[in-house]
C-alpha positions in Angstrom: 0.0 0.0 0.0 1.7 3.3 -0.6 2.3 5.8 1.9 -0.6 8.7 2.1 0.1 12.3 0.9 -0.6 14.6 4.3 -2.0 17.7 2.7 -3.6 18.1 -1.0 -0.1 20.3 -1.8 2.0 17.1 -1.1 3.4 14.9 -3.7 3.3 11.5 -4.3 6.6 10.2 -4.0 8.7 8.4 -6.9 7.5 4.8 -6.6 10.9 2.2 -7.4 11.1 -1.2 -8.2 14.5 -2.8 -8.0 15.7 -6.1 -10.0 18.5 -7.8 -8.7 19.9 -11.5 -7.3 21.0 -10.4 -4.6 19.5 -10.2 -1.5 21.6 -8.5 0.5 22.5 -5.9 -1.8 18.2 -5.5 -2.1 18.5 -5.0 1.6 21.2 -2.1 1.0 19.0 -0.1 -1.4 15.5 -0.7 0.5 17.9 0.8 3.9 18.9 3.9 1.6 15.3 4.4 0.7 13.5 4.1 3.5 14.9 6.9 5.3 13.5 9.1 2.0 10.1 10.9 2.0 9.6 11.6 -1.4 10.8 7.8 -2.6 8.7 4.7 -1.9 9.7 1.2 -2.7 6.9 -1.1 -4.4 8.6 -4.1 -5.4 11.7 -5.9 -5.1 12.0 -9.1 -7.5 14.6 -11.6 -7.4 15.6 -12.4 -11.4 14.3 -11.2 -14.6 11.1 -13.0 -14.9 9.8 -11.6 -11.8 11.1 -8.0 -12.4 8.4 -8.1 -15.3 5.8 -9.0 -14.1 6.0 -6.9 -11.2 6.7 -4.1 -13.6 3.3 -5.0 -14.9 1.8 -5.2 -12.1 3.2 -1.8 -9.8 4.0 0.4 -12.7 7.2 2.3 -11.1 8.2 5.6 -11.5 11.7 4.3 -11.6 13.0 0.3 -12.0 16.4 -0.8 -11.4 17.7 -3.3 -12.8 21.1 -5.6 -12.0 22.6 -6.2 -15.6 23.7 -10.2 -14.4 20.7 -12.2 -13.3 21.1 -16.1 -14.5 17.4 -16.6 -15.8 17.9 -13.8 -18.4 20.0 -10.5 -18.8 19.4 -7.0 -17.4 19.5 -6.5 -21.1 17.0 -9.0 -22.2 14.8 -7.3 -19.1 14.9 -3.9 -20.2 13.9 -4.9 -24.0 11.1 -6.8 -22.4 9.7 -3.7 -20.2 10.3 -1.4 -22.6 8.6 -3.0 -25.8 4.9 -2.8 -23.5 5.9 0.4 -21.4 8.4 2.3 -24.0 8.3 5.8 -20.8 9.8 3.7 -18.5 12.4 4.8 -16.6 15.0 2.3 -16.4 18.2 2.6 -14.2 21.0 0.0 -14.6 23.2 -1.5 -11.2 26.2 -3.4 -12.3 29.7 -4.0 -11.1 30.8 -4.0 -14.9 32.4 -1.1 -15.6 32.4 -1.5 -19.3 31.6 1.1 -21.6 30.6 -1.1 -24.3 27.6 -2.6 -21.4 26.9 1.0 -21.0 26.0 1.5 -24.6 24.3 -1.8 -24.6 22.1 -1.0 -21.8 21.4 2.6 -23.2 21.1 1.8 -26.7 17.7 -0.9 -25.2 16.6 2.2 -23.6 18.0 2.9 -19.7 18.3 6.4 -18.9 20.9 5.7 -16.2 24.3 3.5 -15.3 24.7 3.1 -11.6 27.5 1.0 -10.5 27.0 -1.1 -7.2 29.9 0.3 -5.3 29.3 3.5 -5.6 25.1 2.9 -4.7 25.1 4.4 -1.1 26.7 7.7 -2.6 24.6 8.4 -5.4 21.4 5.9 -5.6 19.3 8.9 -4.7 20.5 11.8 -6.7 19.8 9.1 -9.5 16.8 8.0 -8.9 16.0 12.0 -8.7 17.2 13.0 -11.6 15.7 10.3 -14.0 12.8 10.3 -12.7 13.0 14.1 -13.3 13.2 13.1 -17.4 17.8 13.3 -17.4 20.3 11.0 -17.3 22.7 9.8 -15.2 25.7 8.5 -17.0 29.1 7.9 -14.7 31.7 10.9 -16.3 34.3 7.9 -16.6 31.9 5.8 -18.8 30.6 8.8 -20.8 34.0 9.6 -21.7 35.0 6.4 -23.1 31.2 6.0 -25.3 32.2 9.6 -26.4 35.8 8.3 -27.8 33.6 5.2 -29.1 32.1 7.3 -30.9 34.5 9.3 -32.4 35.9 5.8 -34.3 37.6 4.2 -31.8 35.3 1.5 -31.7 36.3 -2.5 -31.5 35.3 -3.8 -34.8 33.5 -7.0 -34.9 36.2 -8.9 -36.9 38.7 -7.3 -34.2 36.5 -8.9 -31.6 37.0 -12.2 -33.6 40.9 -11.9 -33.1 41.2 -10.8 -29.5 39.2 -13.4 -28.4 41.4 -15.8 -30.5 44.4 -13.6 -28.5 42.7 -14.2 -25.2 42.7 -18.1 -25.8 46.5 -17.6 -26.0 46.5 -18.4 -30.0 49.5 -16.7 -31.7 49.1 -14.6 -35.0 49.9 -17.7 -37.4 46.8 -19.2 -35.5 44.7 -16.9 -35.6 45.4 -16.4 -39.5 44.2 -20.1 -39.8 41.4 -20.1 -37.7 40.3 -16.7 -39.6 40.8 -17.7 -43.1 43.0 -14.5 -43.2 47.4 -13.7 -43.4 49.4 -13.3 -40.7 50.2 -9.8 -42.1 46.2 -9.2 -41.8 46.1 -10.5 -38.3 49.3 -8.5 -37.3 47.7 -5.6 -38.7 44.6 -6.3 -36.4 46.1 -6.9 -33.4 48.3 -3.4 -34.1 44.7 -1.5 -34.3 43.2 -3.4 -31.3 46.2 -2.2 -29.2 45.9 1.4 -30.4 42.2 1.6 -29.8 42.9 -0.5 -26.3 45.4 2.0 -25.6 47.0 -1.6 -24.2 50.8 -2.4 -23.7 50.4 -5.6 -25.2 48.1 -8.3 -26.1 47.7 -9.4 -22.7 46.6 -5.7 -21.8 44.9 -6.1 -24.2 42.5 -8.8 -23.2 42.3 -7.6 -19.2 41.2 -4.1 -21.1 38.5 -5.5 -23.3 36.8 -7.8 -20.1 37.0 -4.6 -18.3 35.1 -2.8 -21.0 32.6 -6.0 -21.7 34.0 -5.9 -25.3 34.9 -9.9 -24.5 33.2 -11.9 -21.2 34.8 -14.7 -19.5 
């Protein structure tokens, strides 16, 4: 049942549902609510599945949404909401600090990247400000989507070779595996590392898990 507004001139406050695994990180974010007037917790679901239908069901102001679940993806979540409620307002918690999740997630529609460790500090600014019609985008990860965009994105055939690279494949390898030269692959590899800004191809690979270019 949500909370009663005191006087006609009082607002409703944001309603939230969060989606997340976790239990005792759900615990965390109901404690950093509750203390809140003008936020109200409706719903707390345990995997994907749930997270929908209690979308349907409470309608949030805000929903947010852990991007590693193991019935289905934050990803796959969002889509779902989205393609019967295209307003929501959908916020992503993650401990993936990749840029290339970031697009993912804001490309399927979330209007805000919050990353688990930081959640105490800034869940509710957040949940303000979206709910407010901005976004909330970390300044490290909108820096690296803005030099993603300005061409220094992993192409997919250069996905193909780092994740040969990652398997521990050398260039002659990779060339077989590819159908391609060793000169092409050696040309590939020299682009990933200048994109990666990486030392090597090692780096290389710890760069691009970071990022979610590759996943374990």
């Amino acid at each position: 049942m949500y909370p009663t507004r005191m006087n006609a001139y009082q607002p409703l406050p944001i309603t939230i549902l969060t989606v997340d695994d976790h239990p005792l990180f759900q615990q965390g974010i109901a404690s950093v609510i509750a203390n809140e007037a003008d936020l109200y917790l409706v719903g707390q679901a345990a995997n994907g599945a749930e997270g929908i239908a209690l979308f349907r069901e409470k309608r949030p102001a805000v929903t947010l949404i852990d991007l590693q679940m193991p019935d289905m993806s934050g990803i796959d979540v969002i889509v779902a909401i989205r393609a019967e409620f295209p307003a929501a307002r959908i916020v992503v918690l993650t401990t993936l600090e990749g840029d290339v999740n970031a697009a993912r997630a804001i490309k399927v529609g979330a209007v805000g990247y919050l990353f688990k460790s930081s959640v105490r500090k800034t869940l509710l600014e957040t949940v303000r400000h979206v709910h407010a019609g901005g976004q909330c985008i970390p300044p490290s990860l909108a820096h690296a989507l803005l030099a993603t965009r300005n061409g220094n994105a992993i192409t997919g055939r250069e996905v193909d070779v780092l994740k040969l690279v990652a398997n521990g494949n050398s260039n002659v390898s990779i060339a077989e595996a590819l159908s391609l030269s060793p000169e092409t692959v050696k040309g590939y590899v020299s682009s990933i590392l200048l994109k990666l800004q990486a030392r090597d191809r090692a780096h290389a690979v710890m760069i691009a898990l970071q990022r979610g270019i590759l996943s374990l």
